[in-house]
C-alpha positions in Angstrom: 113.2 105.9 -160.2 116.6 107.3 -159.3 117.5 109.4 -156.6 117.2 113.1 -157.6 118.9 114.7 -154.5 122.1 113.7 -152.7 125.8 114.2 -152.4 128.5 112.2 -153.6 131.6 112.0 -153.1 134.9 111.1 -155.3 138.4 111.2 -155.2 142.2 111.8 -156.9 145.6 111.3 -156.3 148.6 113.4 -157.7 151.2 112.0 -160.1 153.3 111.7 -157.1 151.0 109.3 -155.5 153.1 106.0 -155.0 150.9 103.9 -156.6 150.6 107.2 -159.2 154.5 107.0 -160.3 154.5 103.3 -160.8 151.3 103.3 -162.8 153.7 106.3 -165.2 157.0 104.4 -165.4 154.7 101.7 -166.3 153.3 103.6 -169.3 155.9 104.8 -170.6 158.0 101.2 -170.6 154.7 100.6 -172.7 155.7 104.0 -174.8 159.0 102.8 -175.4 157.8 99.8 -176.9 155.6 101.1 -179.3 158.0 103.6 -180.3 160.4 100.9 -181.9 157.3 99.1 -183.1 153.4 99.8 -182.7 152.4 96.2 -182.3 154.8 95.7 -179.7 153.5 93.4 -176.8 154.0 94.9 -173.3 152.4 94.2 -169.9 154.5 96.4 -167.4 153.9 96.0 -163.5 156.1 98.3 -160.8 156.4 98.3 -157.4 158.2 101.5 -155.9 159.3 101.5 -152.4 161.7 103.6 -150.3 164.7 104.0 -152.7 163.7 101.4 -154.6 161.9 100.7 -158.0 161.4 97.3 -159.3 159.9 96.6 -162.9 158.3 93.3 -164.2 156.2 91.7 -166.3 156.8 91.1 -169.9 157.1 92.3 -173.4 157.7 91.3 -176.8 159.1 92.6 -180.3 158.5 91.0 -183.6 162.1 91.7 -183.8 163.8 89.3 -180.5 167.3 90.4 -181.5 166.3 94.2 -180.3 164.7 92.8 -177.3 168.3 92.9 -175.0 168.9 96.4 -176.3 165.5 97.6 -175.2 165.3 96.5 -172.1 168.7 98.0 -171.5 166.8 101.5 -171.6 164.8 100.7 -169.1 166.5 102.3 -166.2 167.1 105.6 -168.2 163.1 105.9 -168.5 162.4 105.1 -164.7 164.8 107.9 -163.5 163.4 110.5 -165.9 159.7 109.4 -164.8 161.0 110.0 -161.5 162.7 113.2 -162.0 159.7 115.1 -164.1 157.2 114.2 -161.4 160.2 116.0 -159.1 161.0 113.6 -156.4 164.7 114.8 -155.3 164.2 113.4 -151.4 167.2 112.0 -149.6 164.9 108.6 -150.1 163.5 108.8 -152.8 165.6 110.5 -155.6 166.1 110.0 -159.6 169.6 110.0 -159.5 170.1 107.3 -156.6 167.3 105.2 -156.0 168.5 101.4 -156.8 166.0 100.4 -160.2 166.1 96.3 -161.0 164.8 95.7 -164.2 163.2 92.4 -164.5 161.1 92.2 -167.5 161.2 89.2 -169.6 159.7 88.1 -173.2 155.8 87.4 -173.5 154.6 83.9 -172.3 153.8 81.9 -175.9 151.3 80.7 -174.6 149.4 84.0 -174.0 150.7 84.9 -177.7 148.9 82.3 -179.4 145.7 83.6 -177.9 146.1 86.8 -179.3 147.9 86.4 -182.9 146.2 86.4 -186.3 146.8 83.5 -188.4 145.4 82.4 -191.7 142.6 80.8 -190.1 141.8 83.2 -187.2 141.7 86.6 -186.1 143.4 88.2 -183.8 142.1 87.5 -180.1 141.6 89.7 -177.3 144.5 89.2 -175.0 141.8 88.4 -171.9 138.9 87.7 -171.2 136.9 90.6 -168.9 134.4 93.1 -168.3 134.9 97.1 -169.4 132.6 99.6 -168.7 132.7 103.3 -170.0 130.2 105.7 -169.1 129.2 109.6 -170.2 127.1 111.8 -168.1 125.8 116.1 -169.2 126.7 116.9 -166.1 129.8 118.6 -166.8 131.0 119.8 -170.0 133.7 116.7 -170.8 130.3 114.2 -170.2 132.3 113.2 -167.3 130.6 112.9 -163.2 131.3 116.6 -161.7 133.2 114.7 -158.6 136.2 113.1 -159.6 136.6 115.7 -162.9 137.2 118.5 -160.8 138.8 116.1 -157.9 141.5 115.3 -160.8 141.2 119.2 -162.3 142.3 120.8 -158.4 144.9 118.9 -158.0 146.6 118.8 -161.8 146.7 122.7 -161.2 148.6 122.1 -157.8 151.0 120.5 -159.8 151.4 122.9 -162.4 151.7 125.7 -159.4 154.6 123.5 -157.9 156.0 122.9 -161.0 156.8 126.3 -162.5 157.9 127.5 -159.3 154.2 129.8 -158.0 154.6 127.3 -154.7 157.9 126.1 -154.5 156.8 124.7 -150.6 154.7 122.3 -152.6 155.8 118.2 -153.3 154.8 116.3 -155.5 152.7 113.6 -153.6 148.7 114.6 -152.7 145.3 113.6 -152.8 142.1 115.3 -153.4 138.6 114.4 -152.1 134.9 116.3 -153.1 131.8 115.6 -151.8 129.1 117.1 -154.4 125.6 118.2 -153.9 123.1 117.3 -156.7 119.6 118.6 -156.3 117.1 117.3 -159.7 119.8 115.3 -160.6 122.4 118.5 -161.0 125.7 118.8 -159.4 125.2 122.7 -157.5 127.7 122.9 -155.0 130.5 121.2 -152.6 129.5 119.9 -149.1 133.1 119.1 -148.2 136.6 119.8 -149.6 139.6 117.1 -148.2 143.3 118.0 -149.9 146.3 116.2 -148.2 149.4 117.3 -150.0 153.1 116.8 -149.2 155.0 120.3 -148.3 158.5 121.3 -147.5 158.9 121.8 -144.0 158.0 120.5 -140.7 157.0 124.4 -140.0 154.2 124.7 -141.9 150.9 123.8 -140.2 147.8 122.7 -141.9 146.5 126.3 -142.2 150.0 127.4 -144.1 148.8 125.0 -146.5 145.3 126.0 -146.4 146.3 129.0 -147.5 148.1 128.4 -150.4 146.4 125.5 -152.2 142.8 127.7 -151.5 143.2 129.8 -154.2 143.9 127.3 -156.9 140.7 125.3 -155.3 138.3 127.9 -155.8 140.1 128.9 -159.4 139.2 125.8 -160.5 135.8 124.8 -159.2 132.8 126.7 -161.3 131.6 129.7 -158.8 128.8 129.3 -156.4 130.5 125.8 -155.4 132.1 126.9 -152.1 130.1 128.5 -149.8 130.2 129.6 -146.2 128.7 125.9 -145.2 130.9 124.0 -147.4 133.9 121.9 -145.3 137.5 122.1 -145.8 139.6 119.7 -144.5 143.3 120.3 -145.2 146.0 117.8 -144.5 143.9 116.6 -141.2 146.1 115.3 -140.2 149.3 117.8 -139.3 152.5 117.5 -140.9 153.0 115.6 -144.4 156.8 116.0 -145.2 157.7 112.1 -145.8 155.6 111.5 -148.9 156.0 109.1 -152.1 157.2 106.1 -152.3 159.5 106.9 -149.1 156.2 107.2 -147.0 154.2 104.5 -148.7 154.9 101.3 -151.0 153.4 101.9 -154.3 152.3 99.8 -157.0 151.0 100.2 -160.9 147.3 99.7 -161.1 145.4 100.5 -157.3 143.7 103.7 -158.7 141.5 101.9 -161.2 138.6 104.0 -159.4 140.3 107.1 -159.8 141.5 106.5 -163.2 138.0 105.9 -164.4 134.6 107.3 -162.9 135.3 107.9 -159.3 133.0 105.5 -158.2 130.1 106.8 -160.2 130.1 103.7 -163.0 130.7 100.6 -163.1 134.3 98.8 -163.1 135.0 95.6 -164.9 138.3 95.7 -162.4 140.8 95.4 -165.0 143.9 98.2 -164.4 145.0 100.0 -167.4 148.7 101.2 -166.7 151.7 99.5 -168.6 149.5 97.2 -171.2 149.7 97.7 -174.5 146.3 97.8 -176.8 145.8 94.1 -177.4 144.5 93.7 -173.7 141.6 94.3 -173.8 141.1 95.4 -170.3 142.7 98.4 -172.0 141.7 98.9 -175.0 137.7 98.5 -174.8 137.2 100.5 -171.6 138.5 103.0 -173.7 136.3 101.9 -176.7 133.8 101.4 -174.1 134.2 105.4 -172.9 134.3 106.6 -176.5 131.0 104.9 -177.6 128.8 106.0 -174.2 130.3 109.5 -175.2 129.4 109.6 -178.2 125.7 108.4 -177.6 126.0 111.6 -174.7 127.2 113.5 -177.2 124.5 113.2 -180.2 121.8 113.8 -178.1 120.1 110.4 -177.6 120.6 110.5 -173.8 121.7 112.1 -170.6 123.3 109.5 -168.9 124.8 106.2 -170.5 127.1 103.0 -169.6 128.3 100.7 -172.1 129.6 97.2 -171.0 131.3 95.0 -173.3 132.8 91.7 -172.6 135.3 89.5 -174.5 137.2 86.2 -174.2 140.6 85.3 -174.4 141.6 84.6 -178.1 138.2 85.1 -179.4 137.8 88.4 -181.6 133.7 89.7 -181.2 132.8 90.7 -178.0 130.8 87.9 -176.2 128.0 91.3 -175.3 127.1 94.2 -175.7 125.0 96.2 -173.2 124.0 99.5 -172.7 122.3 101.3 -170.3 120.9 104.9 -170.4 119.3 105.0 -166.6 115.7 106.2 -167.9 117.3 109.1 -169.9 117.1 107.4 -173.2 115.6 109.2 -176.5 115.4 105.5 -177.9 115.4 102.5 -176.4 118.6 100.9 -174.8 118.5 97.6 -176.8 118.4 99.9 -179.9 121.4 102.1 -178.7 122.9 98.5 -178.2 122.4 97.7 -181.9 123.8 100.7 -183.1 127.1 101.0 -181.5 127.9 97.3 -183.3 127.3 99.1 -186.2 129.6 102.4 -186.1 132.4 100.6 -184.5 134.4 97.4 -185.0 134.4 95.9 -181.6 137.0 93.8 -182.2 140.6 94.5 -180.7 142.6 95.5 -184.0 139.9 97.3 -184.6 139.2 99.4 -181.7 143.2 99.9 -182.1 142.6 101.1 -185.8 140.1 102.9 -185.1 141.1 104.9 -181.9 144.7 104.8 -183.9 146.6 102.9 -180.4 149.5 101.4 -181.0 151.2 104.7 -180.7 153.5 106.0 -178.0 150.7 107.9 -176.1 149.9 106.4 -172.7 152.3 107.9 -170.3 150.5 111.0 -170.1 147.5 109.0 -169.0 149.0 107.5 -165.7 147.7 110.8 -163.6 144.4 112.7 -163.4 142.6 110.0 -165.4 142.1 108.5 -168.5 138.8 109.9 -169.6 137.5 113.6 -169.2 140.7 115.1 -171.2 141.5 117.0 -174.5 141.9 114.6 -177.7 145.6 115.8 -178.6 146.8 116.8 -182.1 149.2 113.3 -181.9 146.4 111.1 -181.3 146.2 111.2 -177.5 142.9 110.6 -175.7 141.5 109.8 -179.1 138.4 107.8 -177.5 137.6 111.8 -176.0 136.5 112.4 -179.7 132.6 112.6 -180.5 133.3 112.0 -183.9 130.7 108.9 -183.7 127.9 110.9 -182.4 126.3 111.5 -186.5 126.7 108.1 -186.8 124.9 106.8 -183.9 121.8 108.8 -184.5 121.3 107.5 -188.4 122.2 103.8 -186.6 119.0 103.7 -184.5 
């Protein structure tokens, strides 16, 4: 039986993170992409150092003689990554960090793997492991620690932002420990918030005092008591922040851009690949189906893992796992989301409608927990599948 009472803890990092601005100049390289065409192939990495950005990895149009003109853009989009997120440090600016651009054209050899032909379908662009996973524990079926670690500190930026704290920068982290008694999250043992500020003045309780607010705004009431800890910037000063304080590098938050710790990880980053990778495309499928099984009822709890192999279409399994919380049994749950869902990638594309420019918004305070959007952003959020599911088993 599982544990009914105990804390745990999860965290987040801002969109100024390092490792946080790579993973968005990744995405939206990727948006660029499938702007000019929605089955364009793109596998973006970036590395981000003091004035410095440097992008690989490569890309593909059906199209080659657009290619050149494409990746000719690719500076513009770094510097306006870099200027919305609202680095303007003497090193680390927009306007005069150094960018070197060294994308090239997709590897054939990966290509054949993952093109249709007459005789084949189109293959998943690796093999892999992806896990998604639902929870009632808060209202987006998402795990109460890292949904409200990622909710504190997107309202810090929308604070800094438009200007309410204009001593706030853009790089921070967030940390909860939560309390769960009978298997319920009921309050905060410990609070940790490190953010980058404007002067060397300001002392840790300076900045106590103005994220505190907009920490207890956003976690539900009750949370923070007398007992619970706050530990805010710990350690002194945090003026040097960014890229200028640390390297950073797309895809080292695949904990925070998932479940906080709380599921499984196949390990696969998400950041700067387009649908066809699978590492991708079916943790998201993987999310939308262990929602939707939250969702209609059929348990409290659930993780879907599904596997795949390069080139090869079906997934090589299917599992699912509802943790004793199951109104039916697991195998059945396992039967049914073959059923309601092509697994294969074009049609987890199709049917989560991908290969549209919507991925840059994803690169800070994680990929699942958010609003489906009216364009067809965070369309795996949907529980559209939940009906479906329960006439399935």
């Amino acid at each position: 039986m599982s544990r009914k009472n105990y804390t745990f803890t999860s965290e987040s990092v801002s969109e100024g993170h390092p490792d946080k601005v790579c993973d968005r100049i990744s995405d939206a390289v990727l948006d660029a992409f499938l702007a000019e065409e929605p089955e364009a192939r793109v596998a973006a990495e970036t590395f981000a150092t003091t004035n410095r950005v440097v992008i690989g990895g490569e890309v593909g149009l059906s199209d080659k003689s657009k290619l050149n003109d494409y990746l000719g853009r690719i500076d513009d989009i770094a510097r306006a990554c870099i200027k919305d997120i609202g680095y303007e440090q003497d090193e680390f600016h927009h306007a005069t960090c150094e960018v070197t651009n060294l994308l090239h054209p997709q590897s054939a050899h990966i290509a054949q793997g993952v093109d249709a032909g007459e005789d084949k379908d189109e293959g998943a662009g690796d093999q892999g492991i992806m896990f998604g996973y639902a929870t009632t524990e808060t209202d987006a079926l998402m795990p109460a620690p890292i949904q409200y670690a990622h909710a504190i500190l997107r309202r810090l930026a929308e604070v800094r932002k438009d200007g309410t704290e204009p001593t706030l920068r853009p790089d921070a982290k967030s940390q909860l420990s939560v309390v769960y008694e009978d298997g319920k999250p009921i309050g905060v043992s410990s609070i940790v918030l490190s953010t980058q500020h404007e002067s060397e003045d300001q002392t840790s309780d300076d900045i106590r005092a103005i994220v505190e607010p907009y920490i207890l705004e956003v976690l539900p009431e009750g949370w923070v008591t007398e007992d619970t800890e706050w530990w805010v910037n710990p350690t002194g000063t945090f003026v040097i922040g960014g890229p200028d304080g640390d390297a950073g590098l797309t895809g080292r938050k695949i904990i925070v851009d998932t479940y906080g710790g709380a599921a499984p990880h196949g390990g696969g980053a998400f950041s700067g690949k387009d649908p066809t990778k699978v590492d991708r495309s079916a943790a998201y499928a993987a999310r939308y189906l262990a929602k939707n099984v939250v969702a209609s009822g059929m348990a409290d709890r659930c993780t879907i893992q599904l596997s795949y192999a390069i080139g090869v279409a079906k997934p090589l399994s299917i599992y699912a796992d509802t943790f004793g919380t199951g109104q039916v049994p697991d195998a059945e749950i396992e039967k049914a989301v073959a059923q309601v869902m092509d697994l294969t990638p074009r049609g987890i594309r199709e049917h989560l409608q991908m290969n549209r420019p919507i991925y840059a918004r994803t690169a800070a305070y994680g990929h699942f927990g958010r609003q489906p959007a009216a364009d067809g952003g965070f369309s795996w959020e949907k529980t559209d599948l939940a009906e479906a599911l329960k006439k399935a088993v």
